[in-house]
C-alpha positions in Angstrom: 118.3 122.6 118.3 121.9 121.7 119.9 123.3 118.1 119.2 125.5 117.1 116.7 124.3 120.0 114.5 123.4 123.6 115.3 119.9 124.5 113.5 117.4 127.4 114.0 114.1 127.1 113.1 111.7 129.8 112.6 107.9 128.9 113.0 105.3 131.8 112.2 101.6 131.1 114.3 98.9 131.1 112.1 99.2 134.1 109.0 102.1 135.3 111.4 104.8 135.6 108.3 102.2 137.9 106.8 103.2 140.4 109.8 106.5 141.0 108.2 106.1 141.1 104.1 105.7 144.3 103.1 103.7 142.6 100.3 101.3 139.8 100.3 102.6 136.4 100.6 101.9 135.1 96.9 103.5 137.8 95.4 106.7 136.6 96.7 106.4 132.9 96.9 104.5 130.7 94.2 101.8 127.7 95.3 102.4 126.0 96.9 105.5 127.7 99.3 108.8 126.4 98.5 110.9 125.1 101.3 113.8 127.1 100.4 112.0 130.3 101.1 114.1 133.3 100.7 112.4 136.5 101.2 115.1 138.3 103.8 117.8 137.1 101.8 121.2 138.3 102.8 120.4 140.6 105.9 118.4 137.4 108.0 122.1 135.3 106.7 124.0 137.9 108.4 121.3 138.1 111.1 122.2 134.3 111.6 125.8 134.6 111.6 125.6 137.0 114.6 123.1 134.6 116.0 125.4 131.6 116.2 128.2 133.8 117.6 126.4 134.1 121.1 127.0 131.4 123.2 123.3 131.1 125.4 120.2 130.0 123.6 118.2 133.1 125.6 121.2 135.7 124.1 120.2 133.8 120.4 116.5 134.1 120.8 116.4 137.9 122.1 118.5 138.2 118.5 116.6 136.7 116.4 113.8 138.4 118.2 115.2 141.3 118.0 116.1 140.7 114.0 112.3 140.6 113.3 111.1 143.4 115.3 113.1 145.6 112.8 110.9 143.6 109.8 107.3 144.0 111.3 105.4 145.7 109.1 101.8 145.0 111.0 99.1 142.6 108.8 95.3 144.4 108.5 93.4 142.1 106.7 90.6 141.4 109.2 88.6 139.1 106.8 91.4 137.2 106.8 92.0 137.0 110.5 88.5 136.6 111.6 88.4 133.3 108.7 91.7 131.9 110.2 90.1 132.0 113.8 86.8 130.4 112.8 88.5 127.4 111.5 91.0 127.1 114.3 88.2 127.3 117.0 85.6 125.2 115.3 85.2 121.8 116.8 83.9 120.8 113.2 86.2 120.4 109.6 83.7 123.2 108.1 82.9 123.7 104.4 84.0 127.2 102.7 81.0 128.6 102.1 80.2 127.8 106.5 83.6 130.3 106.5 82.5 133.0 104.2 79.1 133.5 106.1 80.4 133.2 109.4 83.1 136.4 108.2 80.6 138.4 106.3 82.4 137.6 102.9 81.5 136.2 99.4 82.9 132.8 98.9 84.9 134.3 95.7 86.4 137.0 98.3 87.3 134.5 100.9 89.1 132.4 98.2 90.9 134.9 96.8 91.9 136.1 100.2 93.6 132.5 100.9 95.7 132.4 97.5 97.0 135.8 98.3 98.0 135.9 102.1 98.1 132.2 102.5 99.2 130.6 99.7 96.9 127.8 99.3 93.1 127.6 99.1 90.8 127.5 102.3 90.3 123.5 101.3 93.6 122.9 101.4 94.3 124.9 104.5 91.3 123.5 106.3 92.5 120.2 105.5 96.0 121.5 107.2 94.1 122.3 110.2 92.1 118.8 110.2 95.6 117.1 110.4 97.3 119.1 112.9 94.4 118.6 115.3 94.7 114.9 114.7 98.6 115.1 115.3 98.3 117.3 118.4 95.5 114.7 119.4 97.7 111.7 119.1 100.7 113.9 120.3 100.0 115.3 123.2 97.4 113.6 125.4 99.1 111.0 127.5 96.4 107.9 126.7 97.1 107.1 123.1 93.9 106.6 121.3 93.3 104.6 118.2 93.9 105.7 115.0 90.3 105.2 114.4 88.9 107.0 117.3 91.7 110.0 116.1 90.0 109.8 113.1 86.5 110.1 113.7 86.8 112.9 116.3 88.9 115.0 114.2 85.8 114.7 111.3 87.6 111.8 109.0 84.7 109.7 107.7 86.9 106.6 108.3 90.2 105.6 109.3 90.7 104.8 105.5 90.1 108.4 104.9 92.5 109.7 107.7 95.4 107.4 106.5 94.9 108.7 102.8 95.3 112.2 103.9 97.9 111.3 106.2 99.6 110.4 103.1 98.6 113.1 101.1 100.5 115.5 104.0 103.1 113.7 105.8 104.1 111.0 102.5 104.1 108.4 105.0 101.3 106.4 107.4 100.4 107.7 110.6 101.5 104.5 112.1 105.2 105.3 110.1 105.0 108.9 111.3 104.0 108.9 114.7 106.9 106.5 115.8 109.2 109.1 113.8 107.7 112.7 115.1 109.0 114.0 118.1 108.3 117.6 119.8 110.7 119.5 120.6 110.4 122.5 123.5 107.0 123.2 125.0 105.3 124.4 121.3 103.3 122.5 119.1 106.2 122.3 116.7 106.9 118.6 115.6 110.0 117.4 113.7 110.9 113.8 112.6 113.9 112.7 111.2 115.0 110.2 108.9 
């Protein structure tokens, strides 16, 4: 972002950050992930300095493109992957134990599987999921719906329910937020400000 301030932000796809720890994600960051995440430390700060030096966004992003090329260290946990998917693709808020038999996995292995590469449990990131479909809903189709109809076809039993865990995620209403949020670029990447 260019305006009055100069920010980068760095936004990881789904278990993306996993591709450059060279350990898994809990083992470095506590539950849930702090927001002053520091794993690469004084190398990405250096990294950044260089970063603001070049004067075209393209010359920044092939930087800091090219600063994480030199961290990938690859992510193999398949289970993992194939879990993610299925909850990303399912038209349906699905229950765990709907996860662990569609991977092949005990319920106790998918869990565990969650806390260390994800950081949270598979409710808790399903529940994620729920909201950013309901946010992307509202978002990005051009005819607003109603926060009921948002709620009931993203699997809310009620808009009461949908504005509680609005609340839960965002601290604030979905009426409050979405006049707040605004996207920035062509991603799915929202940002509101205060």
């Amino acid at each position: 972002m260019m305006a009055p301030f100069n920010k980068i932000g760095v936004v990881f796809r789904e278990l993306g950050i996993n591709f450059f720890l060279p350990k898994p994600l809990s083992s470095i960051s506590r539950d849930p992930i702090e927001k002053s995440f520091n794993f690469f430390g004084e190398p990405l700060i250096q990294a950044c300095h260089k970063i603001y030096e070049q004067d075209s966004i393209e010359d920044k992003v092939n930087f800091l493109d090219a600063y994480f090329l030199r961290q990938y260290c690859g992510f193999e946990e398949k289970r993992l992957i194939a879990a993610v998917r299925f909850i990303l693709t399912s038209e349906a808020k699905l229950s765990v134990s709907q996860i662990a038999d569609s991977c092949h996995v005990s319920r106790k292995t998918l869990l565990r599987l969650f806390q260390k590469h994800v950081g949270c449990s598979v409710k808790a990131y399903v529940d994620i999921v729920q909201f950013r479909k309901s946010l992307d809903q509202y978002l990005l189709q051009s005819d607003k719906h109603s926060l009921t109809q948002i709620a009931l076809s993203n699997d809310y039993y009620d808009q009461s329910q949908f504005i509680r865990h609005f609340k839960k995620l965002s601290g604030t209403n979905p009426v409050n937020f979405f006049r707040r949020v605004e996207q920035f670029g062509k991603e799915d990447t929202y940002w509101t400000f205060v």
